[in-house]
C-alpha positions, 0 to 999 in steps of 0.5 A: 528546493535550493540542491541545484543537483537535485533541482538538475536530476528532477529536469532530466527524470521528466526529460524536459528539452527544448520546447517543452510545456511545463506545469511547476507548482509552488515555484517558491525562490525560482531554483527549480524554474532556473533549472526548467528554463535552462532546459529550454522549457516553457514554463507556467508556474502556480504560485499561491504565496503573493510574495513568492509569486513577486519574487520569482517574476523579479528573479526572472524578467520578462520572458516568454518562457515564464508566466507566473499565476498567483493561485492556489494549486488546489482551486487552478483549473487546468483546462481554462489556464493551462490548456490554452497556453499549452495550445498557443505552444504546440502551434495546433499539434497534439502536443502533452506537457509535463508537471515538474514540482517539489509539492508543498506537504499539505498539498501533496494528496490533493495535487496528486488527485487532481493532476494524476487523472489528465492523462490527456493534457501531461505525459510525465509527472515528476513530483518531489514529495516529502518522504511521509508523503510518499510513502502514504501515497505510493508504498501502502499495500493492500495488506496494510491498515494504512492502504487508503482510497488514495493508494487505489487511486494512485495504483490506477493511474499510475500503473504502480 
C-alpha cells in the first residue's frame, strides 16, 4: 500500500500511540511500517517473501522499534514469537497489542481465522482487505447462498 493517507487513517483507526505493540503482516515496501513507526510503535512484521523481508530490514536500519521475521503468516505461531516480545514491551504488565495490516488476497480468510480468536494477546484489529475479501468475510447474510462457515465465524468474534 504505497497511499500514505491511507497507510495514516489504518494507524489512527487501530489508534496506535507511543508504546504500542504492533503485529504487521506482509510489510512489502515498509509504507505502512513507516507510518506505524511514526506513531511511536513497536512493530514486529511477518514477511514471507525473503526479499521484501531484506528490503524493509534495509529501508529501516537497526532499530528496536522494528523485528522484521521472514515466515508465512499462515505457519507463525503467535504465542511463541510474538507473546514474548509483547511481554519484554509491557515490562511484566498486562498489556494487549494491536494487528495492523493491508493482508495479501489469498491470505485473507485464513489470517482472519487465525488471529480473530486471540482476543487474549490483541485489543484491535484493522485489516485492509480487498473489496472481494471483505465482502465474503463480513457482508454475507444468513439468507444468502454465500453465508459460509466463515461468516458465522467472523460474526462470533467479532461482534459484527
Amino acid at each position: 500500500m504505497l497511499n500514505a493517507r491511507v497507510n495514516e487513517e489504518l494507524v489512527a483507526a487501530a489508534g496506535v500511540e507511543e508504546g504500542d505493540v504492533v503485529l504487521e503482516i506482509g510489510p512489502g515496501t515498509g509504507s505502512l511500517t513507516a507510518a506505524l513507526l511514526a506513531a511511536g510503535a513497536t512493530i514486529v512484521a511477518v514477511e514471507k517473501d525473503k526479499h521484501m523481508a531484506t528490503l524493509v530490514r534495509d529501508r529501516f536500519g537497526s532499530t528496536e522499534q522494528l523485528k522484521v521475521i521472514e515466515e508465512d503468516i499462515t505457519k507463525f505461531h503467535v504465542h511463541s514469537h510474538f507473546l514474548p516480545i509483547l511481554e519484554e514491551k509491557s515490562h511484566g504488565k498486562k498489556k494487549y497489542a494491536k494487528v495492523v495490516s493491508n493482508l495479501p488476497f489469498n491470505v485473507s480468510t485464513e489470517v482472519v481465522k487465525q488471529i480473530l480468536p486471540m482476543g487474549d494477546v490483541f485489543s484491535v484489529m484493522v485489516l485492509m482487505l480487498q473489496d472481494e475479501a471483505a465482502l465474503r468475510l463480513a457482508n454475507a447474510s444468513i439468507q444468502t447462498p454465500e453465508y459460509r462457515p466463515i461468516n458465522v465465524f467472523v460474526n462470533f468474534y467479532s461482534g459484527t
